[in-house]
FIFI-868843 format. One record per residue: residue in three letters; residue number from 1; x, y, z of N, C-alpha, C in turn; chain. Coordinates in pm, 1 decimal. Atoms other than C-alpha are relative to their C-alpha. Layout:
BEGIN
+--------+-----+----------+----------+----------+----------+----------+----------+----------+----------+----------+--------+
| residu | num |      n.x |      n.y |      n.z |     ca.x |     ca.y |     ca.z |      c.x |      c.y |      c.z | chaine |
+--------+-----+----------+----------+----------+----------+----------+----------+----------+----------+----------+--------+
|    ALA | NUM |        X |        Y |        Z |        X |        Y |        Z |        X |        Y |        Z |      A |
...
+--------+-----+----------+----------+----------+----------+----------+----------+----------+----------+----------+--------+
// end
This chain:
BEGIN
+--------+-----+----------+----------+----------+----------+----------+----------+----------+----------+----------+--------+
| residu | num |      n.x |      n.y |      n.z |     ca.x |     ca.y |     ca.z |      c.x |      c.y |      c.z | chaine |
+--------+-----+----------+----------+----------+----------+----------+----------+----------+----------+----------+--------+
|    UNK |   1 |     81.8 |   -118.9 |      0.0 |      0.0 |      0.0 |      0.0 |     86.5 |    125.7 |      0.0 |      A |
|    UNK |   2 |    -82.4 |   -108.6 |    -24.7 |    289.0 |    234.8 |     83.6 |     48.0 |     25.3 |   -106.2 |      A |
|    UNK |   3 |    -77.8 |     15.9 |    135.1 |    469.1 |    158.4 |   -267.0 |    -97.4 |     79.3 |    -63.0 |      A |
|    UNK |   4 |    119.5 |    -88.3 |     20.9 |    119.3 |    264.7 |   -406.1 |    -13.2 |    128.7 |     10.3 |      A |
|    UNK |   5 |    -12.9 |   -111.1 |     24.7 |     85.4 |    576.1 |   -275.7 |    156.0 |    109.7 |     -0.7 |      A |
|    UNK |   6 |    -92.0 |    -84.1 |     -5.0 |    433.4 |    651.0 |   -306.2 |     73.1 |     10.4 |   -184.6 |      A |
|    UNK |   7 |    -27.2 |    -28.0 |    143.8 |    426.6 |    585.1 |   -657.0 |    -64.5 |     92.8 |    -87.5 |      A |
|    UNK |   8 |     72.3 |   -102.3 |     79.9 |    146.4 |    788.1 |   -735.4 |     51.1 |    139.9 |     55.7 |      A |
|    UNK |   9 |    -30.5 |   -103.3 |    -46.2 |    279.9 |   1085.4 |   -553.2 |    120.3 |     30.5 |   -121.2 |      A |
|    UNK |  10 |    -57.4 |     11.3 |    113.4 |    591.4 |   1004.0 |   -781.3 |    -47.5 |     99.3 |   -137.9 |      A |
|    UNK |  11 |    106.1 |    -64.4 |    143.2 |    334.6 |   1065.7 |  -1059.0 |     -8.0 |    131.4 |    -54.0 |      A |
|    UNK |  12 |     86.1 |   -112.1 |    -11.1 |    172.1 |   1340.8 |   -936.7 |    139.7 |    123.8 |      2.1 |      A |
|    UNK |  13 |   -161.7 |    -77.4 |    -36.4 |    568.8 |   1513.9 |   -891.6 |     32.4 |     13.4 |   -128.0 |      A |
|    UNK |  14 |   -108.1 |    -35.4 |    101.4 |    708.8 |   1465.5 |  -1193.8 |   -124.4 |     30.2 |   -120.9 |      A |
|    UNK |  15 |    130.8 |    -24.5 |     90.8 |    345.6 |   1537.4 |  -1396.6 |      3.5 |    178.4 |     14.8 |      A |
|    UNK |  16 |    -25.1 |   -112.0 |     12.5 |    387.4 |   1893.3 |  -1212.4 |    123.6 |     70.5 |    -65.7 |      A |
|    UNK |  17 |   -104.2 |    -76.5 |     37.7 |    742.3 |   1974.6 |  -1289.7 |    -16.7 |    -49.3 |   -148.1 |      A |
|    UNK |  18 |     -2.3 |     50.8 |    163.7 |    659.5 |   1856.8 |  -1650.9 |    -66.3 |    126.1 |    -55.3 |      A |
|    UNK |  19 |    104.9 |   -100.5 |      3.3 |    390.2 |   2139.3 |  -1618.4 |     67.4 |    134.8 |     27.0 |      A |
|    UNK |  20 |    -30.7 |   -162.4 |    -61.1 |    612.9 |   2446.8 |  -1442.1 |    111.2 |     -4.3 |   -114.6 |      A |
|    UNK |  21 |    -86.0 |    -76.8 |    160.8 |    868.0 |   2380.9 |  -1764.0 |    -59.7 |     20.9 |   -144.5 |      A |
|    UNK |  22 |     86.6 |    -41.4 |    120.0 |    626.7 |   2384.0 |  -2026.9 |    -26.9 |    187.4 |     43.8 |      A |
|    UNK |  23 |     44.0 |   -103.5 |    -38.3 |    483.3 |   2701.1 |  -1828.8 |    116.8 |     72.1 |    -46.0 |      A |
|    UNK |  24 |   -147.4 |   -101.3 |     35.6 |    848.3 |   2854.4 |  -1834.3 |     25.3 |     43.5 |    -99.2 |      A |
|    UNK |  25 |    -72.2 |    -12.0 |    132.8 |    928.6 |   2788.8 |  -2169.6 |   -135.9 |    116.3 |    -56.9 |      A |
|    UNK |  26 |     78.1 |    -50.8 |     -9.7 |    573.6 |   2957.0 |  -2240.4 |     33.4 |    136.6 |      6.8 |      A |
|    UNK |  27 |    -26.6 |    -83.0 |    -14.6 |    661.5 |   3245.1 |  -2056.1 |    126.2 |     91.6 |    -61.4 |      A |
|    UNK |  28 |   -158.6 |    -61.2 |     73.7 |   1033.6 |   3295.5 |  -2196.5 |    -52.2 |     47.0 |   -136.9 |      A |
|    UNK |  29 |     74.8 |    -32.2 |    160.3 |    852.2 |   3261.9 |  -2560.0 |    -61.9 |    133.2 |     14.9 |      A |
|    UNK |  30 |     66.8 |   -109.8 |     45.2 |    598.6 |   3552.0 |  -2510.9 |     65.1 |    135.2 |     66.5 |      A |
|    UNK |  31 |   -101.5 |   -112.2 |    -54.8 |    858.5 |   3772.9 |  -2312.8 |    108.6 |     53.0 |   -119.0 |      A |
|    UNK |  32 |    -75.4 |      1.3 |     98.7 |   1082.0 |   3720.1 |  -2622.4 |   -115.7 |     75.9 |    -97.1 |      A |
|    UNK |  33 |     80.8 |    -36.4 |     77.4 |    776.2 |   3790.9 |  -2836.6 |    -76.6 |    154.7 |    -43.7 |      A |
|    UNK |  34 |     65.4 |   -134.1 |    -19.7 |    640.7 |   4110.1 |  -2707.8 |     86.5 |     73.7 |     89.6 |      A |
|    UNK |  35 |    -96.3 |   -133.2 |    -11.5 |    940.8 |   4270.3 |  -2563.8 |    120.9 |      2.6 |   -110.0 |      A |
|    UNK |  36 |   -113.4 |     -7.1 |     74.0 |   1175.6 |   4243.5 |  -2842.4 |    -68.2 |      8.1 |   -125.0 |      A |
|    UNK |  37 |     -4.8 |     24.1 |    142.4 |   1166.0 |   4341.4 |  -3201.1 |    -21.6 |    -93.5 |    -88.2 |      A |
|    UNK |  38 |    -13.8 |     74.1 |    144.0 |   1114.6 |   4127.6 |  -3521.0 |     41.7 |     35.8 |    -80.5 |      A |
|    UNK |  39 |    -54.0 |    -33.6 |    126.4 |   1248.6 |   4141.7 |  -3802.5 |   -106.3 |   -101.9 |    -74.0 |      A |
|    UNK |  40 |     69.5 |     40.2 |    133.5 |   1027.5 |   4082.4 |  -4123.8 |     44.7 |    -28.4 |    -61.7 |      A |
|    UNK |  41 |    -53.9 |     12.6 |    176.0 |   1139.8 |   3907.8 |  -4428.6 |    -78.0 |     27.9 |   -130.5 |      A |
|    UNK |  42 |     76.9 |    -19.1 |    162.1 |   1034.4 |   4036.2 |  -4762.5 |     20.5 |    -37.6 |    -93.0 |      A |
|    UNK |  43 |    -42.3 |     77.1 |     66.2 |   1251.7 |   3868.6 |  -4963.7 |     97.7 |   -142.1 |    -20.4 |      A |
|    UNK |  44 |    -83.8 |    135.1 |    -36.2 |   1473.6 |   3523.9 |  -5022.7 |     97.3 |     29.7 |     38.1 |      A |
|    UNK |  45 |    -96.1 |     -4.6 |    -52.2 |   1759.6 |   3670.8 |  -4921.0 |     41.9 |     16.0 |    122.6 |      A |
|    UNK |  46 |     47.4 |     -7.9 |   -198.7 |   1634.1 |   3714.4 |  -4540.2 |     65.6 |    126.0 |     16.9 |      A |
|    UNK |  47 |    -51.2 |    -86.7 |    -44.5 |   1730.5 |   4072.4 |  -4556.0 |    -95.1 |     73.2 |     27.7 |      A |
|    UNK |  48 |     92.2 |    -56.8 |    -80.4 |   1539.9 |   4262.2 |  -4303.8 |    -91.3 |    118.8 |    -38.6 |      A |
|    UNK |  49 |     72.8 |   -119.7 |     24.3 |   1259.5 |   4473.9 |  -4458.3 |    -37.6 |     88.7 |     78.0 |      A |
|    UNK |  50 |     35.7 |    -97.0 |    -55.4 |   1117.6 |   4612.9 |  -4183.9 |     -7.3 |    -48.9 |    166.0 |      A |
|    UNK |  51 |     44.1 |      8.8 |    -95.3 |   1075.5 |   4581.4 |  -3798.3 |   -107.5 |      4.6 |     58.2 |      A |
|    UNK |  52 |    152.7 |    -29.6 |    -97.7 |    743.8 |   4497.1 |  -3601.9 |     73.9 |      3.8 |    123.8 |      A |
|    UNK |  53 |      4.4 |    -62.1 |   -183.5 |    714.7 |   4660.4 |  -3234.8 |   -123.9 |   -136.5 |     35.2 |      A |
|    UNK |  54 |     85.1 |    100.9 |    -93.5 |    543.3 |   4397.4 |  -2959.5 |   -127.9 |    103.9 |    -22.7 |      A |
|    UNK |  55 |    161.2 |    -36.6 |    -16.2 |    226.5 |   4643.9 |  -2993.4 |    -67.3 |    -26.2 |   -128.5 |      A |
|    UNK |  56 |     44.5 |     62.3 |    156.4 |    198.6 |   4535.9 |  -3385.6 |    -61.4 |   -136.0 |     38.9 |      A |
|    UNK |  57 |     45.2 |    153.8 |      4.1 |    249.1 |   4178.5 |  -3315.6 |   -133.1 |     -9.2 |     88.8 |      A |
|    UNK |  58 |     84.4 |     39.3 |   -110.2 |     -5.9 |   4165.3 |  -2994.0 |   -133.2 |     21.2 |   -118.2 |      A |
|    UNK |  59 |    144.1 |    -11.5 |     94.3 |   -272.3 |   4363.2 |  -3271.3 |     -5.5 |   -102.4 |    -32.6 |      A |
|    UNK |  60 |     12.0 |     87.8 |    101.7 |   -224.3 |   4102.9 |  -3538.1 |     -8.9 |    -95.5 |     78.2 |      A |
|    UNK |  61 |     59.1 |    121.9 |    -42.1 |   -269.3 |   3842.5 |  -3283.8 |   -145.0 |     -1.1 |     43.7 |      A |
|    UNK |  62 |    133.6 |     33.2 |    -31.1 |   -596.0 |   3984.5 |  -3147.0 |    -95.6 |      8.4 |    -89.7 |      A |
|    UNK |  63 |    128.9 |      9.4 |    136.4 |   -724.5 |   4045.0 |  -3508.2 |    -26.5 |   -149.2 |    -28.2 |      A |
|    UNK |  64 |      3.4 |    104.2 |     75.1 |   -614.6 |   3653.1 |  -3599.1 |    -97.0 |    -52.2 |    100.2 |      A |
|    UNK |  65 |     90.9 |    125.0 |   -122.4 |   -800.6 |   3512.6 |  -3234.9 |   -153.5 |     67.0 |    -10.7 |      A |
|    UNK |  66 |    157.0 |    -48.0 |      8.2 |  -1130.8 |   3767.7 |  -3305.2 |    -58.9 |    -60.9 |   -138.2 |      A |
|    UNK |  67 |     62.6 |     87.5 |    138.0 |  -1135.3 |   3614.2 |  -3670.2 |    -47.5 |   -196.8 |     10.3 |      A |
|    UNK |  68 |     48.7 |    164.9 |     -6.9 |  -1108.2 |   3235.2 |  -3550.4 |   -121.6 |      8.1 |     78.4 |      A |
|    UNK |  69 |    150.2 |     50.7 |    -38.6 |  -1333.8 |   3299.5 |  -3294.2 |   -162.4 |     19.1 |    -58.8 |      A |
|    UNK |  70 |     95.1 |    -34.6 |    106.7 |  -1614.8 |   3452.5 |  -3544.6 |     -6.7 |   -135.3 |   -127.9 |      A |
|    UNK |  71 |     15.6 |    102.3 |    112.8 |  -1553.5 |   3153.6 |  -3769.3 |    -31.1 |   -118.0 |     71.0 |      A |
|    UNK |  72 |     39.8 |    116.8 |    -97.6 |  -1574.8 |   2889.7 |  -3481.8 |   -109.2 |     -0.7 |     26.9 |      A |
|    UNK |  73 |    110.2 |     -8.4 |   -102.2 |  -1870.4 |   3082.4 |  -3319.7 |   -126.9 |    -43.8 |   -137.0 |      A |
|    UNK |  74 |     59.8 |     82.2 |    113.3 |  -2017.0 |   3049.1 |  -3688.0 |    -73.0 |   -162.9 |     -5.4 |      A |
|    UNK |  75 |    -19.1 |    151.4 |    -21.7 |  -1954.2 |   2691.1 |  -3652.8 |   -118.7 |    -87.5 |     52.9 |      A |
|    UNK |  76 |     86.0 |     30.0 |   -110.3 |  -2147.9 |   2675.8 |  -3287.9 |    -71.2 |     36.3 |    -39.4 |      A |
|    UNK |  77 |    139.1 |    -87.4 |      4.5 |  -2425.3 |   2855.4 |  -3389.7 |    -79.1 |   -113.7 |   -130.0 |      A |
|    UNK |  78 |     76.8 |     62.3 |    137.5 |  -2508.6 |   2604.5 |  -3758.4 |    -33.1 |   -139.5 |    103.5 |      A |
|    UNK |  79 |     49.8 |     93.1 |   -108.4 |  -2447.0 |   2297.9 |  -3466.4 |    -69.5 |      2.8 |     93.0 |      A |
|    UNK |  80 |    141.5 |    -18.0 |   -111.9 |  -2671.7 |   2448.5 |  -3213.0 |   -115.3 |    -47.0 |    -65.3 |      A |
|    UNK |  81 |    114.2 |     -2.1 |     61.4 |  -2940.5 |   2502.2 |  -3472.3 |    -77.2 |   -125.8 |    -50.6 |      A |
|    UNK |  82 |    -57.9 |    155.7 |     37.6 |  -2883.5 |   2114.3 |  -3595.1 |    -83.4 |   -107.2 |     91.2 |      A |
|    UNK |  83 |     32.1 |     40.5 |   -120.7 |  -2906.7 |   2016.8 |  -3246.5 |   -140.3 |     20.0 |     62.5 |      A |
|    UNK |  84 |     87.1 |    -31.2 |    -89.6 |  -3217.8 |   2195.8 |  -3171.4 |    -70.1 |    -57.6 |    -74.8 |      A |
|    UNK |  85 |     76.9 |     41.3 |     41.6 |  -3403.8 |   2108.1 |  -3451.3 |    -40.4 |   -174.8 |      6.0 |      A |
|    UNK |  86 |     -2.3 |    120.2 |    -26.7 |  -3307.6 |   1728.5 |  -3378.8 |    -90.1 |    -39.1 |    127.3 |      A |
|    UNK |  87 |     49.0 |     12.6 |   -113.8 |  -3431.4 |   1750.4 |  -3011.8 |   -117.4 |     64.3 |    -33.5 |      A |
|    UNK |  88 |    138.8 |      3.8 |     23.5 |  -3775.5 |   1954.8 |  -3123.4 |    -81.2 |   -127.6 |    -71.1 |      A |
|    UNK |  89 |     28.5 |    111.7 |     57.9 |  -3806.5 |   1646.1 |  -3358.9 |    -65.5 |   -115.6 |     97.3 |      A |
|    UNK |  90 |      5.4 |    153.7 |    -94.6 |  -3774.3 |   1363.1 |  -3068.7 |    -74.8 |     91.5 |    142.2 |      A |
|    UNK |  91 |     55.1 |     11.9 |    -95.1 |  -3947.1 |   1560.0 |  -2838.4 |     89.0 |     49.1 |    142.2 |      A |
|    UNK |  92 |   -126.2 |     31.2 |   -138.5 |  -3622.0 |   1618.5 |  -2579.6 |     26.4 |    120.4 |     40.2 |      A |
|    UNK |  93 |      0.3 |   -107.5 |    -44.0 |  -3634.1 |   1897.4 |  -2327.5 |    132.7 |     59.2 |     12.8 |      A |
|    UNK |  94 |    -92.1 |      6.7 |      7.3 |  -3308.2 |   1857.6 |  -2236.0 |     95.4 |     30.3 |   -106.2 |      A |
|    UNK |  95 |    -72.1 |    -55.3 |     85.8 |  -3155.8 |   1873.5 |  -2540.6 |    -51.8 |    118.1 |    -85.1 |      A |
|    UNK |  96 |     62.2 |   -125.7 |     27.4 |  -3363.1 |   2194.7 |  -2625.7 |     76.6 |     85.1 |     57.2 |      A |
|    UNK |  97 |    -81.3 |    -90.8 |    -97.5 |  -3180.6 |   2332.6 |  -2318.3 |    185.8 |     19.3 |    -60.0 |      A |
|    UNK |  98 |   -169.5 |     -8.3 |     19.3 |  -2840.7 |   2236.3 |  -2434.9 |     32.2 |     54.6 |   -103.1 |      A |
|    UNK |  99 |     36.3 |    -94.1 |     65.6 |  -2914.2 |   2362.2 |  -2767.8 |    -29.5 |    115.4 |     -9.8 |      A |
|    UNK | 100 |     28.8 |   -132.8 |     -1.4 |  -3022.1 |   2688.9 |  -2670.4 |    180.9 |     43.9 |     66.5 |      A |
|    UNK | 101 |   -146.7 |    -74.5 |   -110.7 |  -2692.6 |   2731.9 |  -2396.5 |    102.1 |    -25.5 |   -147.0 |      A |
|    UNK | 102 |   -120.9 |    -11.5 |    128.3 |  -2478.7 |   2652.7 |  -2752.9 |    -32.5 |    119.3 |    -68.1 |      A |
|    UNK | 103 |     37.2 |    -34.0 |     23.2 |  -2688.3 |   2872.9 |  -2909.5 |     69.5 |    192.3 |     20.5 |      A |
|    UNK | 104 |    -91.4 |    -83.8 |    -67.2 |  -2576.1 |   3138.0 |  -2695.8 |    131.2 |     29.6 |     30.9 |      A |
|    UNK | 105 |   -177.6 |     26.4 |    -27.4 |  -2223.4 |   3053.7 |  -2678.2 |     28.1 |     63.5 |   -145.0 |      A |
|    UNK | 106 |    -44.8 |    -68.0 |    178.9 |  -2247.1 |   3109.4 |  -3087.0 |    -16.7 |    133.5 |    -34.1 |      A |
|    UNK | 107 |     48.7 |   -169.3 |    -30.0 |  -2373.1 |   3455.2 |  -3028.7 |     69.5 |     57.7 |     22.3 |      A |
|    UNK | 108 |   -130.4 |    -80.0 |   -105.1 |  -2111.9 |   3574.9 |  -2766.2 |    169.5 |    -63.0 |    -97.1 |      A |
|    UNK | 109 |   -133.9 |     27.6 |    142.3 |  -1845.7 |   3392.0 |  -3023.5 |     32.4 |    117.4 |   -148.0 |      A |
|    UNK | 110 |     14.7 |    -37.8 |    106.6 |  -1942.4 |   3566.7 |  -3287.7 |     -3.6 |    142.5 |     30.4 |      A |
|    UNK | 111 |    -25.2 |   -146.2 |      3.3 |  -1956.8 |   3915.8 |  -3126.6 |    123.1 |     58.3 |     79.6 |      A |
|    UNK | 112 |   -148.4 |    -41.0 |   -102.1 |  -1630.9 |   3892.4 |  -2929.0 |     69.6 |    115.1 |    -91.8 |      A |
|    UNK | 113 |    -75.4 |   -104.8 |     29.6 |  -1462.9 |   4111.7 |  -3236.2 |    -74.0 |    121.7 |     60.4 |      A |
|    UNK | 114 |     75.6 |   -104.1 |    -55.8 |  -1736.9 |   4365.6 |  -3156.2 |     50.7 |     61.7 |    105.1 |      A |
|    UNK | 115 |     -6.8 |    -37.3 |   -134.5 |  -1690.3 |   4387.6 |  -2813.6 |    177.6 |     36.9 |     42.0 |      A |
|    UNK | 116 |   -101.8 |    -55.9 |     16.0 |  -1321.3 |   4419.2 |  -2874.3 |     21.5 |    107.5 |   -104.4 |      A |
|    UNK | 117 |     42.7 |   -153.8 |     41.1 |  -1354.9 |   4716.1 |  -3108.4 |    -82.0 |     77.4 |     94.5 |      A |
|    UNK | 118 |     37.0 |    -95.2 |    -45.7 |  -1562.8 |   4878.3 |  -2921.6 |     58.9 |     48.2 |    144.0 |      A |
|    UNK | 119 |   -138.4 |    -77.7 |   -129.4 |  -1331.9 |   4855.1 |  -2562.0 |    126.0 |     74.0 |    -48.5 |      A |
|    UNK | 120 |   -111.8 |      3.0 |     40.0 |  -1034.8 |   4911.9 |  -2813.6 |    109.5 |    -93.3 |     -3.9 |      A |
|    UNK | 121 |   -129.9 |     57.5 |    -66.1 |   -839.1 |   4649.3 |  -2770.2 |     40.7 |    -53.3 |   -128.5 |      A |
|    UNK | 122 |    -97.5 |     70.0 |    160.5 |   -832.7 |   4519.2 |  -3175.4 |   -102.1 |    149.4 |    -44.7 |      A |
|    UNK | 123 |     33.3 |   -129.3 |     22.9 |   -854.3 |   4784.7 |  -3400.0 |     79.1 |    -38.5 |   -148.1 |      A |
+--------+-----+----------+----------+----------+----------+----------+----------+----------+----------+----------+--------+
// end
């Protein structure tokens, strides 16, 4: 019994520190990312057209994550509709309910750019 839980502790040890260097490396990456320069290539010869600033890159990342999520929420919203009409079919309250809460999820997906234009934060 002791081996047992001293193996799962084991586990549970080397499962976290597997977790605080992923995290690290994580962190080193977007410290590198958004405090330091880029260099752009424009052509094959990798000679440096132009420099992006960390407040470029961060835009162009929250334009690329407001576009997936508008194409995902898309997504949720044709499978809600799918879903609901399946469960009005059979009768199923339940899946009326779960259908509607997707429903809603495809909504708030789909207006996240919104709501980031209008705080400012993509632009």
């Amino acid at each position: 019994m002791k081996n047992l839980v001293r193996e799962r502790f084991d586990l549970a040890k080397n499962k976290m520190c597997s977790m605080n260097q992923k995290l690290a490396t994580g962190l080193a990456t977007a410290a590198t990312m958004f405090g330091v320069p880029v260099n752009v290539y424009a052509d094959t010869e990798f000679k440096a057209a132009t420099t992006q600033g960390g407040s470029n890159i961060v835009k162009n990342l929250i334009t690329v994550v407001g576009n997936i999520l508008t194409w995902a929420g898309v997504l949720v919203l044709i499978a809600s509709i799918v879903a609901f009409l399946l469960a009005f079919r059979n009768e199923d309250v339940e899946g009326k309910h779960k259908a509607g809460l997707a429903f809603a999820i495809g909504v708030a997906m789909v207006g996240f750019p919104a709501i980031f234009n209008t705080l400012g934060i993509m632009g």
